[in-house]
N, C-alpha and C positions, 0 to 999 in steps of 0.2 A: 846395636845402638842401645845404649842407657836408658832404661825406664823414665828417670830423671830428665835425663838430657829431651827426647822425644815429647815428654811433656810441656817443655818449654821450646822448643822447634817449632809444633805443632801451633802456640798461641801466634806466632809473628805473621805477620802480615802476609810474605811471600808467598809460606804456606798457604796459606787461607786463598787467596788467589789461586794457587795450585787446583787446590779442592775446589771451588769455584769452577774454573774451567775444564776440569776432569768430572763433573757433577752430567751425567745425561738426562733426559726427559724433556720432551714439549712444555707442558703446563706444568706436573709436578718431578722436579728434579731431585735425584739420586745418585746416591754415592756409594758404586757397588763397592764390593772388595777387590773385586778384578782391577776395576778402577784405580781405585785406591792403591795397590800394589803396583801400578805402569809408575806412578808417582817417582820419576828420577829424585834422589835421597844423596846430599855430596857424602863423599869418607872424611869424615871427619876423626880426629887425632884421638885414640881412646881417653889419655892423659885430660886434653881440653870436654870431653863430657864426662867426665868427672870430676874437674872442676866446678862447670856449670850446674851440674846435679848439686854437687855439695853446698852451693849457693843457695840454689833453690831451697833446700831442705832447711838452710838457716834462715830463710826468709821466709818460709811457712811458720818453722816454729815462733819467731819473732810476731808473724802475725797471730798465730793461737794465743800468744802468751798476753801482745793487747787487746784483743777480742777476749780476754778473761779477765782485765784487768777494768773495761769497759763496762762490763756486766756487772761486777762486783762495784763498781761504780755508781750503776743506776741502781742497785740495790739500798746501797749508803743515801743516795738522795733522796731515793722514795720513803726511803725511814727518818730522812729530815723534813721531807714533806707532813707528814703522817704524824711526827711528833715521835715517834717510837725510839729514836738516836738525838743525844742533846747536841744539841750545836754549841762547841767551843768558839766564845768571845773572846777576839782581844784583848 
């Protein structure tokens, strides 16, 4: 399985469930590897995770790149705040 692909398996619901009910312990519950490994996992198509990987990947860097573009943002404002960037009038 795909590094990629696995990473986004892993966030859906079903999963989470899965881990959920394979979790042992009375009061504090654990997720051995034992555990983890009974975890039935379907065959999925290689071709369709690496599609899904390569999604992924475009849509982290799409988010890096407005989480940069964010920041450079609040940099711009706090220097229109501060007086230190002149604000262009109409």
């Amino acid at each position: 399985m795909l590094t990629g692909f696995a990473a986004i398996m892993i966030t859906t619901e079903h999963f989470i469930k899965l881990i959920q009910f394979n979790r042992v312990g009375a009061v504090k519950q654990r997720l051995y590897v034992d555990n983890l490994l009974s975890i039935p996992i379907p065959e999925i198509a290689e071709e369709f995770q690496h599609e899904v990987a390569d999604e992924r990947e475009k849509a982290l860097a799409a988010i890096a790149e407005a989480r940069k573009k964010v920041a450079e943002a609040a940099i711009e404002v706090e220097a229109m705040i501060l007086g230190t960037k002149k604000v262009d009038q109409p």
